[in-house]
N, C-alpha and C positions, 0 to 999 in steps of 0.2 A: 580624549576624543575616541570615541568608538568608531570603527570603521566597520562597514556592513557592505556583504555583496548579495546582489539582486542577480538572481538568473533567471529573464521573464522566457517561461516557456509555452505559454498562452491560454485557450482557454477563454471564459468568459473575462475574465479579471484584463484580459489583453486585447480587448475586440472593440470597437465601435461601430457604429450602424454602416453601413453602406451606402450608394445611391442606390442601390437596388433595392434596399430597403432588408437585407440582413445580416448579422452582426459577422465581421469579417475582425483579425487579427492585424491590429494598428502597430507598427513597428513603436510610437511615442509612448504606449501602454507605461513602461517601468517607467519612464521619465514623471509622468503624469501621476503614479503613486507616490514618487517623490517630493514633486510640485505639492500636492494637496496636504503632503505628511509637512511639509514644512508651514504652511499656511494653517496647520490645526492649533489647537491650543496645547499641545504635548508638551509637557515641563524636558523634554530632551529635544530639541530644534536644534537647540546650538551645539549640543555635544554627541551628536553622530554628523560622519560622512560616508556617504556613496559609493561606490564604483558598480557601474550598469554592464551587466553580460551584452553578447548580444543576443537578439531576439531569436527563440529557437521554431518560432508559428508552426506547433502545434498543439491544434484542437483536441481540449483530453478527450473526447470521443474515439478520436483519432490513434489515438496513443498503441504503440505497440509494442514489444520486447526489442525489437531494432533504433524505435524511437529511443527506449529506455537507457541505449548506450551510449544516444546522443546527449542527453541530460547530464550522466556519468560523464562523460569527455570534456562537458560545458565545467564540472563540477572539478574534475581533475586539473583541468590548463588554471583557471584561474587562482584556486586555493594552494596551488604550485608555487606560482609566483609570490604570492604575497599572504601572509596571515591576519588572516580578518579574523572581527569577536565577534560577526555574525554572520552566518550566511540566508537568505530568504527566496527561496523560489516560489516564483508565480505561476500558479498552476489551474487549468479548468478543475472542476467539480464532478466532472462525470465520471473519470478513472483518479481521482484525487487519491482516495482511498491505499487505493492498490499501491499507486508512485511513491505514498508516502510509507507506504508497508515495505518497499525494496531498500529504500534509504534507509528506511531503519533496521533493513539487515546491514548492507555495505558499510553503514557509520555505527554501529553497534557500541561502538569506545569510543564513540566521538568526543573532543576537544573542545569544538565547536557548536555552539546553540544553532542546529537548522530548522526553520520555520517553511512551512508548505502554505501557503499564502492562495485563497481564489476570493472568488466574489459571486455573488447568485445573481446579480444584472452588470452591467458595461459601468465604469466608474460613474459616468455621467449621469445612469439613473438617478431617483432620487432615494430609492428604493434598497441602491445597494449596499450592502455591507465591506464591498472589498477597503474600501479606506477606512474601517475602522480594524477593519482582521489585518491590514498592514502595518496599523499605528498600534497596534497589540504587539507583534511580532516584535517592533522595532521596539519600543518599552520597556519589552521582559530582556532582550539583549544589554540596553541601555541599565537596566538591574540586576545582569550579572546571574540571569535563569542555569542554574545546572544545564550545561552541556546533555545535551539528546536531541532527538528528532520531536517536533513538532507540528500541531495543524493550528492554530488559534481559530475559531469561527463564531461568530457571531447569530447565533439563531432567532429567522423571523418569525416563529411563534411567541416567543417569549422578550423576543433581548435582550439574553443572556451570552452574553461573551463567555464562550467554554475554551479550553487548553486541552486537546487530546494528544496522546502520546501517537507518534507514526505506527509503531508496531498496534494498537488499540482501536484507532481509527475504524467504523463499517461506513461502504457505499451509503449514500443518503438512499432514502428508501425512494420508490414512484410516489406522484403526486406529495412532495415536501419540497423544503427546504431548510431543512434542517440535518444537522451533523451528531450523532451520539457513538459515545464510544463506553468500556468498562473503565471507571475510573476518570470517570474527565473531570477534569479543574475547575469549579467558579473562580474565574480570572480576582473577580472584587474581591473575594474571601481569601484570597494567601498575602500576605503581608510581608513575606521575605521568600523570594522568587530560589534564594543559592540552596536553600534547606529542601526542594523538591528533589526527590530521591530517584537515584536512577537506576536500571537493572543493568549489571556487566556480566559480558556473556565468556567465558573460556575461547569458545570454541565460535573465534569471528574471521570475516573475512574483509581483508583492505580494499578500499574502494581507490586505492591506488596501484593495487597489484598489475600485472600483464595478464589482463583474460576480458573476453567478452562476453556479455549474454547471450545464450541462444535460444528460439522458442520451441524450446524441448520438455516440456511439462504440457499435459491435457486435463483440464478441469471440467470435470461433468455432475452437473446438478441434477439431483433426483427428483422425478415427476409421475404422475398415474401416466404409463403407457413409454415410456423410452423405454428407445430400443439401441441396446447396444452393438447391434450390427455395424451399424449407421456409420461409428467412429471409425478412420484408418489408424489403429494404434502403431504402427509399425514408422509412423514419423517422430514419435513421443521418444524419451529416456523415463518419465515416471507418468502415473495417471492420479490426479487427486482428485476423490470422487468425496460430493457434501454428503449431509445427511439430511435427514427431517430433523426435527427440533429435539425429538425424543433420541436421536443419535440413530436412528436407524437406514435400513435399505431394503428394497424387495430382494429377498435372499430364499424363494421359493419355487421349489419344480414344476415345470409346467407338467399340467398332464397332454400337451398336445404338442409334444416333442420329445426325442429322443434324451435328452441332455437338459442342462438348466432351462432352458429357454434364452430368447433374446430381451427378455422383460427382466431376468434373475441379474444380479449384480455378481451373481458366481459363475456365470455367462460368460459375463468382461474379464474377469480373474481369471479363469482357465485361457483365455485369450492372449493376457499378457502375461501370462507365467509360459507359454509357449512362444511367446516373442523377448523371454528376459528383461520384462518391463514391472518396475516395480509399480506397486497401488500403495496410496493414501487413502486414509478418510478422517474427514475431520468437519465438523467437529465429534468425535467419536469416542467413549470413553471405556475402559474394560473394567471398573470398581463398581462395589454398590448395584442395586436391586437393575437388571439389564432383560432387557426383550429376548426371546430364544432365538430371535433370528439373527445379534449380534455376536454371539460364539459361533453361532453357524457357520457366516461369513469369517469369524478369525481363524476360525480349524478349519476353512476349507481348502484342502488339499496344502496341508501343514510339512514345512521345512522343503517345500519345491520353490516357492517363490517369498518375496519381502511384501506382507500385507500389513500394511503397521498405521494404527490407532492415533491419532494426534486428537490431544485435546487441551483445552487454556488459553488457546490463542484463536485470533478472527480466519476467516478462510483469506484473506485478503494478503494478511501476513505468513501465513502455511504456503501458500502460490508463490507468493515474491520470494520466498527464502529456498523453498525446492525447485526454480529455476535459476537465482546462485549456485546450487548445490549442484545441481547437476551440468553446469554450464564452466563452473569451475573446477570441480573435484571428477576423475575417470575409478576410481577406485571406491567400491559401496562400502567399506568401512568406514571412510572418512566420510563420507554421505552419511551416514548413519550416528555418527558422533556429530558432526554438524547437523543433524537434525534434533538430535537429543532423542533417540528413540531410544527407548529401553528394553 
């Protein structure tokens, strides 16, 4: 008998209609994934059993780094107590991504197969996928899936049932409903679930340790016309700024100022190397054929502050793992080895 734990923390997958007429967060939600999962035709009905968190109602819109410790806490009392061969949280879709990129810093050497379970309408639609991306979750537990973090989703253009690793996982785009990651799994095409290969990291951090998250990391996405005045860096401990596709930044002097400008991203650097704030950028690479205005930004103003390259990984997972980093570790060496910077 497999024993599984549900920690429904809301979300579409957790919400049913209202009399107001819209979708509000039903405490019956996990009971109800249950209900249906046992009424399906799943060849494992009889050999898993239950134990239901309680309901954590909130909306991943919602979702915040304070939220994030609630999860964490829901995540620590119960796996405390008792050892289950799986754990599954219910999660909305809008910060899916992200929640599912943190657990898979915090569980990095996990034991335990954890599944990030949502749904793209309220169970009841007719529409939705969440009872099938829950009777996925509970299956691949049921066959003994390599331990790691996972999202199983089910995609409405195609209906293909995908397997995305948490660290891999990107936001679903606007206007979809679909989930893609690098590397994600056609569920029907692997035939022995334990043979899926998992990455162990040296350098992890326990999701049972004593420490909290803090919202100390500032992410700012590059666009024609920001302006980095705008940000109060001086609440931050790190800045992780994206790129364009091509790995780039406006990294150019205004001729109608003294200094970069507030448009240059060597603007924001001189800003927080004056406040002891390190900068990220990601995804951002220093190998092979590179724009001149990507050494620009790496040599500017070289050995005053920490301006470091991150590349291979989603921004979703680079956010989650350098607000561990910096929420737990006070010493930038070990930030620095926990980030795997070179």
């Amino acid at each position: 008998m497999k024993e599984i734990l549900i920690i429904p923390v809301g979300g579409t997958i957790c919400t049913s209609m209202s009399t107001e007429g819209t979708l509000k967060i039903d405490g019956k939600a996990g009971g109800l994934l249950v209900e249906n999962y046992l009424k399906s035709d799943s060849p494992y009905t009889d050999d898993v059993n239950f134990t239901l968190a309680e309901n954590l109602y909130i909306l991943s819109e919602n979702m915040t780094v304070e939220k994030w410790n609630l999860i964490i806490e829901a995540y620590r009392k119960y796996t405390c107590q008792k050892v289950y061969d799986g754990v599954i949280i219910a999660h909305g879709t809008d910060s899916l991504a992200y929640s599912a990129a943190l657990f898979s810093v915090v569980l990095e050497n996990t034991k335990t197969p954890v599944f990030f379970v949502s749904s793209n309408e309220r169970l009841e639609s007719a529409r939705a996928n969440g009872n099938d991306n829950f009777r996925c979750a509970v299956e691949c537990i049921a066959e003994n899936i390599t331990p790691d973090v996972y999202v199983p989703y089910k995609n409405l253009s195609d209906g293909k049932m995908l397997l995305h690793r948490g660290r891999t996982i990107e936001q679903c785009k606007n206007y979809s409903e679909d989930f893609y990651s690098r590397g994600s799994i056609d569920i029907s095409e692997v035939s022995d679930l334990s043979t899926i290969e998992k990455r162990v990291s040296k350098n992890s951090v326990s999701i049972y340790g004593d420490w909290l998250l803090k919202n100390c990391v500032l992410m700012i996405e590059p666009y024609v016309g920001v302006n980095y005045d705008a940000y109060d860096y001086s609440k931050f401990s790190a800045v992780l700024h994206g790129t364009y596709h091509s790995g780039t930044a406006c990294s150019e002097k205004s001729k109608h100022w003294d200094s970069y400008g507030r448009n240059s991203v060597l603007h924001m650097i001189d800003m927080c190397i004056d406040k002891d704030i390190d900068v990220y950028f990601s995804p951002a690479r220093l190998v092979g054929e590179l724009y001149e205005t990507v050494p620009t930004i790496k040599n500017h103003r070289t050995g005053e502050a920490d301006v470091n390259f991150m590349y291979g990984e989603t921004k979703e997972y680079i956010y989650a793992k350098l607000v561990v980093a910096y929420s737990v570790f006070n010493d930038k060496e070990k930030i620095k080895s926990f980030m795997e910077v070179k």
